[in-house]
N, C-alpha and C positions, 0 to 999 in steps of 0.2 A: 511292668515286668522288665526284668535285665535279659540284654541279648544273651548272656551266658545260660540261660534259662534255656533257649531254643539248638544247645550245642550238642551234637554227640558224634564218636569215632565212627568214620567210614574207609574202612579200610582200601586204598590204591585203586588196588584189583576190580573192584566193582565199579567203577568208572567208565562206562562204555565210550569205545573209541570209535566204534563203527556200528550201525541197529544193524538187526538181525532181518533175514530175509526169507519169505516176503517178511512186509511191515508187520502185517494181523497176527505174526509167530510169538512177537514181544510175549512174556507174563504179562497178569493182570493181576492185580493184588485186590480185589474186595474186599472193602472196610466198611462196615456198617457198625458201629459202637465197638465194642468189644470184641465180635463175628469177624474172624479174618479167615478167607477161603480162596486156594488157588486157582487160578487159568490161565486163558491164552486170552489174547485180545480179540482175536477173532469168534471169542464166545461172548461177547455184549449185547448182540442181539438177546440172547436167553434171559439178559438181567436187564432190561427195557420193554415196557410194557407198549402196546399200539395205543397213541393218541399221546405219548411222550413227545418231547420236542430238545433234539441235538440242538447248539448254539455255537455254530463252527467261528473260527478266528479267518477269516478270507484276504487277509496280509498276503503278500508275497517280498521274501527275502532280495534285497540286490547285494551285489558283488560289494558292500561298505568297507571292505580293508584294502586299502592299497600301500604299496610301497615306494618311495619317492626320493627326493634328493632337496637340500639348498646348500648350494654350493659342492660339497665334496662332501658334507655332513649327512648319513643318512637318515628317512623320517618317516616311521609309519604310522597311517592314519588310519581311525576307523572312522566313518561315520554315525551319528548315532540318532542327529535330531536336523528336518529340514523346516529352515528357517526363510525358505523364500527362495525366490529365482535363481537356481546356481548356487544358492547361499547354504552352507551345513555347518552346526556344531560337530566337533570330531571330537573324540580321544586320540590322542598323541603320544606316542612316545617320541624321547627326543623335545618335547615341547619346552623344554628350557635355552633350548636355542635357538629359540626363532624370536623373531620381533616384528612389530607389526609393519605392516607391508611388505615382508619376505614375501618371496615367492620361490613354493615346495613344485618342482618340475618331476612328472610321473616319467611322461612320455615327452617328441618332440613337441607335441601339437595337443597336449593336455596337461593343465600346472593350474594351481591355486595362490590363492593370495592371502595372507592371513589379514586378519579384519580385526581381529580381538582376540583377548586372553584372558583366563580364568583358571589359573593353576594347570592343570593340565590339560582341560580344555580349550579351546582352539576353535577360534570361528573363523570358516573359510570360503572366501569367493570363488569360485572355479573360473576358467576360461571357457566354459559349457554350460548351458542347463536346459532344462525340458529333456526333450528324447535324443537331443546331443551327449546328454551329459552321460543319460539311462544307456547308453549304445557305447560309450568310453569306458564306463562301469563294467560292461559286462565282456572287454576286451581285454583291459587291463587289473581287472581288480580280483580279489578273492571272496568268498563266500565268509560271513563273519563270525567263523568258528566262536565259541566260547574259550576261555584261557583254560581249560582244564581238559579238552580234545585237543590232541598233542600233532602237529604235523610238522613236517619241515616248511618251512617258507610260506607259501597261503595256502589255503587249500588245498586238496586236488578234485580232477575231473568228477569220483563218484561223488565228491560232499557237492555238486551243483544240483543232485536230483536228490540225494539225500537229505538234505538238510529243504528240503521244499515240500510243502504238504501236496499233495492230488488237487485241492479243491483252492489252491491259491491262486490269486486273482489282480489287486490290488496291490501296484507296489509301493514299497516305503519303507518296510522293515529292514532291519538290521542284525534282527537275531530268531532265529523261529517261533511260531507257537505250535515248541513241541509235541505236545497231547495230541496234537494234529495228526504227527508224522504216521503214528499206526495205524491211520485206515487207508484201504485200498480201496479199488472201484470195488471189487467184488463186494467186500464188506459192505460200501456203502448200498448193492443192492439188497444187498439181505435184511437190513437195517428198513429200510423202503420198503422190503418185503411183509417185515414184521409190523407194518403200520405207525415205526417211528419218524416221525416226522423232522425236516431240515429247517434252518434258519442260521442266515450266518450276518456278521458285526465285521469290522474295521477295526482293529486296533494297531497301527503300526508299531510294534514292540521295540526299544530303543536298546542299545548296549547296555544302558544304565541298569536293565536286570542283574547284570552279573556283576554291579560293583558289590564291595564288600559293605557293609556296616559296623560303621566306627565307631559309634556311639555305645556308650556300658548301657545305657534306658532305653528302650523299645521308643517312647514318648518322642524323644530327642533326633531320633532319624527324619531327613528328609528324602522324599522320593522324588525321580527325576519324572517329569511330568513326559507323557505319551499322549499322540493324536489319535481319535477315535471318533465314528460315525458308528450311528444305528439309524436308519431307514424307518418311515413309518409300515413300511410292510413287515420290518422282524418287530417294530411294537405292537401289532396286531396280530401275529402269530405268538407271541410271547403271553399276552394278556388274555386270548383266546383260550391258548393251554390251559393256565391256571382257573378260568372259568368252568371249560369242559371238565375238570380232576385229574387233567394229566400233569407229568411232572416237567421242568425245565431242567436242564442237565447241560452245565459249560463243558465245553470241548476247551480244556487247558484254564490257568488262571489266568491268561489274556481277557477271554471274553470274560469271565467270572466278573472281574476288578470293570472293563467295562458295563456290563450289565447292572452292578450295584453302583456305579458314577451315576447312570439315569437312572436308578428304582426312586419312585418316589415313597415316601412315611406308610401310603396307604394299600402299599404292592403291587401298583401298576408299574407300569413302565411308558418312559418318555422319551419321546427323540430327542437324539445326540449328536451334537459336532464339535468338537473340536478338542482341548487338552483335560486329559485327566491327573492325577496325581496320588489318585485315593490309595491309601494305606491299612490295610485289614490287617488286623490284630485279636486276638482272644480277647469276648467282649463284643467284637461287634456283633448288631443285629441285623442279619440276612434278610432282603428285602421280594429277590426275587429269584435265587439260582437254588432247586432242591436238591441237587444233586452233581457232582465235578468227576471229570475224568480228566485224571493229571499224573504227569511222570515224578518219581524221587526225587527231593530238592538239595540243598546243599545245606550241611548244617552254618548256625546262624543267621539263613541269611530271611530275608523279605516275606519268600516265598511260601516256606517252611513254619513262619508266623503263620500266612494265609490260610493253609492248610488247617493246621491245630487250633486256628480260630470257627474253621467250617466244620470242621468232624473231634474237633472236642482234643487239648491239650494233651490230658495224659494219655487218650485213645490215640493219639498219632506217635505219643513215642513207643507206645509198646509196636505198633505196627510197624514202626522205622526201625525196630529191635528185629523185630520177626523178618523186614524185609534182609536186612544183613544175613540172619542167620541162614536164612533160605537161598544165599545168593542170587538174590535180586539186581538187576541191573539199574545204575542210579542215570540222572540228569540228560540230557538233552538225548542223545543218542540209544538211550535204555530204556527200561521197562516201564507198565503204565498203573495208575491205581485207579478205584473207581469208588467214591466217597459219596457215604450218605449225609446230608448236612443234620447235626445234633440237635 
């Protein structure tokens, strides 16, 4: 298939800059084939049956953009992939001026060292790492907004709670798993009330979500590889669900994408550690996720594949028709959909 295939107009407007509040106010778009019906997020429980099983993403966001100096030239950095003690892959701006063994100075007493180059990539030592480094991060750094949530300079104070799910744990991430952001505690009592049952995965989600795709062939893309853990306790509530007749439902395409890296051919599921890469496209065969709760993606891009490969091609562009006309709130900060897989 050609990435022009997966394009369509979303107009400005509908780009949430800030979610709505509380979280569980978001719309919720239901999709089940052709069947599109509105709500709020906070009515999921009604569309989840007791003996269901949520698949939360338990990442936690750190501060990865920061702003810096070499020499007099300024440089900002995101982090996106951690490659060892102190050690990150960044995106870069500015990355054409650096050379290896600069050294990019934040603070007095925090600076990195470049290690290697790769276009705009950038591999960097810090003068920090472990809970040195997590503790400099979250003094001097920004929250790693997407390029399409607009603010002056890094973040500010509310994207520190906002752009962080309730149930986050785990840090490493660099960018959220959005899908996340719409539940609140109450939600999740209700949810618990209703006999749906929890299970949550690792995936530390990397900036590399939001590069664009360059490639005219869907085939031709390559994906930036992500770290990810499953526990044998969610492969036992995973494989239990599906035994009892209940369903598995990913909380975002984070866990989605990790859940089918471990699905084996025969539907179970297998512990996980370490990098993923998988690329779902229309066509693939769903091994173990029946059901996804995911915000509006961006046309062209990755995601947007993922989607129209789980709930069916032409059924996601009428639904991304319908979400426009309805003004629906799109991408990280807006509204959620709740997809049956076809």
């Amino acid at each position: 298939m050609k990435v022009d295939d997966f394009d369509f107009h979303l107009p400005k407007e509908l780009i949430a800059q800030r979610p709505v509040s509380p979280r569980d106010a978001s719309k919720l778009l239901r999709i089940k084939g052709d069947d599109l019906s509105d709500h709020v997020f906070a009515d999921l429980p009604d569309m989840l049956n007791a003996g269901d099983l949520l698949v939360f993403n338990n990442t936690r966001v750190i501060p990865a953009r920061l702003k810096g100096k070499r020499g007099e030239a300024g440089i900002e950095v995101t982090l996106h992939k951690h490659e060892g003690e102190g050690t990150w892959v960044a995106f870069v701006k500015g990355a054409k001026k650096l050379r290896l063994d600069d050294v990019i100075q934040f603070e007095d007493d925090f600076s990195a060292t470049v290690l290697g180059k790769d276009g705009g990539e950038v591999t960097l030592q810090f003068n920090k790492a472990g809970a040195s480094l997590m503790q400099a991060l979250e003094d001097h750094g920004g929250m790693p907004l997407p390029p399409y949530i607009k603010r002056e300079g890094l973040a500010d104070e509310r994207d520190k709670s906002d752009y962080q799910t309730v149930f986050a744990e785990k840090e490493g991430a660099v960018a959220a798993p959005t899908a996340g952001l719409h539940f609140t505690p109450e939600l999740l009592e209700r949810l618990k009330d209703k006999g749906v049952k929890f299970a949550y995965v690792t995936l530390h989600v990397g900036a590399g979500t939001f590069l664009p795709v360059k490639v005219d062939d869907v085939a031709d893309h390559k994906m930036h590889a992500e770290f990810g853990v499953i526990d044998q306790a969610t492969v036992d509530q995973v494989n239990q669900t599906h035994a009892d007749g209940g369903r598995v439902v990913a909380v975002g395409t984070t866990s989605l994408r990790l859940l089918e890296s471990a699905g084996r051919d025969d539907g179970q599921l297998a512990p996980f550690e370490g990098d993923t890469d998988i690329f779902i496209t229309p066509g693939y065969q769903f091994k173990i996720v029946d059901m996804l709760t995911t915000n509006f993606h961006l046309p062209r891009s990755t995601l947007f594949m993922l989607v129209s490969a789980f709930a069916g091609f032409e059924e996601m562009k009428k639904a991304y028709e319908y979400a426009i006309e309805n003004g629906y709130r799109f991408y990280s900060y807006g509204d959620g959909s709740l997809l049956s897989r076809k």
